[in-house]
C-alpha positions, 0 to 999 in steps of 0.5 A, a space after each residue: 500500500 502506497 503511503 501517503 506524504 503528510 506534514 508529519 512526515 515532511 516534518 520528519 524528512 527535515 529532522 532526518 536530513 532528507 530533501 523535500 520535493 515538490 512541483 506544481 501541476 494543473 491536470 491530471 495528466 501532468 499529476 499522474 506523471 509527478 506522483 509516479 515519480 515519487 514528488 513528495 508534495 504537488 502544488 496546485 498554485 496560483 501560478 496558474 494565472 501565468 502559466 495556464 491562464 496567460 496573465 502576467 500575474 497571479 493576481 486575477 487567479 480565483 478561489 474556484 480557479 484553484 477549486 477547478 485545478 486541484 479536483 483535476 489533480 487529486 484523483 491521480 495522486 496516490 503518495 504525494 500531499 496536495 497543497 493549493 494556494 489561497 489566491 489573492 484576496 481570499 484570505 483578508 481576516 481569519 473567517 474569510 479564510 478559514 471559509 475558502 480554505 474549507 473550500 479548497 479542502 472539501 471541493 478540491 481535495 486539498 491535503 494542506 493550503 498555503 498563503 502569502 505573508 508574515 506578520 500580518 497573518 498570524 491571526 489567520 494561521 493560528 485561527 485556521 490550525 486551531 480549527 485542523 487546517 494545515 497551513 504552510 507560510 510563503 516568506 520572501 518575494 511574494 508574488 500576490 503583492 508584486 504590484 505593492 513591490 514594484 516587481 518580482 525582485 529578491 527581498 531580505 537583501 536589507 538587514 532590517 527587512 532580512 531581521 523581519 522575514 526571520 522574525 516572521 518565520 519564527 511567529 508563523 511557526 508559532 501561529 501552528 504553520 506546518 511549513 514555509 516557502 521561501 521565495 527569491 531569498 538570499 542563501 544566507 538568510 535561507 540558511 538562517 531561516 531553516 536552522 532556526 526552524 523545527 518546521 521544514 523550509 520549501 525554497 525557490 530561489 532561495 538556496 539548496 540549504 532549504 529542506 526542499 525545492 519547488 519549482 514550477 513544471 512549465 519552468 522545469 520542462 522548459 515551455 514557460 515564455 520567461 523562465 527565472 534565474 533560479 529554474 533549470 530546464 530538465 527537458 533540455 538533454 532530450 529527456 523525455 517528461 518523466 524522465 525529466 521530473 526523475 531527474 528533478 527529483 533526484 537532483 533536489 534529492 541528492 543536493 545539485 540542484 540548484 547550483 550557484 548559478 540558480 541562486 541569490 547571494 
């Protein structure tokens, strides 16, 4: 029997050393494919709004957007965690969130939801773990907020914004969250980041010394319009798709993936 990934076992990989690997998907083609190869959590990000959608934001991405994709992942995967973003504005106090995150829990068969933001969230984390939902944190360059950053730019290279960002993490780990992105991070502050935490950090961009990675599929297999620094294109040596995702998940695994090259210093 096929033993399902949860937040106790990620938090388990974290104290044994073991990398974490997650990866966005959309549809079930794509999800069948990840789960059989062994990707420990899927992603049904609001990512979606750029990659499936065309815009040139997350933005405009919905709670019945997310709701659509993750009922068309959740029946192909058999291992990995399901975990599915709040999008935008759908979390703005603790019992519009808890409300959308039942929503993505019951009608999308989410196993866990994620969300943007430190300080200002704790009321909302700590409302919705208290009521059994599973939360991971998003810390860094936080896409939903690119129009208030100016950009999609890397964030803690300031020593009081870096100052925040741990103390952010610390509070949100508090709060009950069960894990935390960490997006567009320098790799010293990542590091800082993860050492300090009992709960397992998710890097993109943000250095192999995070307990996992995450990228974006269209990114990882090359078909994006612009891809970032911090993604590498799997597809690129002729592999084929699955061949492609093995070869992710083993490099996360096996610690060169990402190289220097593909983070922020």
């Amino acid at each position: 029997m096929i033993k399902r990934i949860t937040v106790k076992t990620l938090r388990e990989m974290k104290q044994a050393d073991e990398k974490i690997v997650s990866l966005t998907a959309y549809d079930a083609s794509f999800a069948r494919i990840i789960d059989e190869q062994q990707v420990d959590v899927i992603l049904v990000g609001d990512s979606l709004g750029m990659v499936m959608q065309g815009h040139d934001s997350t933005v405009p991405v919905t709670v019945d957007d997310i709701i659509y994709h993750a009922k068309s992942v959740a029946p192909q995967c058999k291992r990995a965690m399901i975990m599915a973003d709040l999008p935008f504005m759908s979390y703005t106090n603790p019992n519009q969130a808890i409300t959308n995150a039942a929503r993505l829990m019951q009608e999308g068969q989410a196993h866990i939801v994620k969300l943007e933001g430190g300080e200002a969230q704790l009321d909302t984390v700590r409302h919705m773990t208290r009521h059994g939902v599973p939360v991971c944190a998003h810390l860094g360059l936080t896409p939903q907020t690119v129009h208030k950053l100016g950009g999609y730019r890397v964030q803690g290279r300031d020593d009081t914004v870096a100052k925040q960002m741990l103390t952010d993490a610390l509070a949100l780990q508090d709060a009950g969250a069960d894990a935390v992105v960490l997006e567009c991070v320098p790799v010293d502050l990542a590091q800082k980041i993860t050492k300090e935490l009992e709960i397992p950090t998710i890097g993109i961009g943000a250095g192999r010394v995070c307990d996992g990675q995450v990228l974006v599929l269209q990114d990882m297999i090359g078909i994006s319009s612009l891809a970032p620094k911090f993604t590498a294109n799997f597809l690129e040596k002729g592999l084929n798709i699955p061949e492609a995702i093995a070869a992710y998940v083993h490099a996360v695994r096996d610690g060169s993936f990402p190289t220097d090259e593909q983070c922020f210093f």
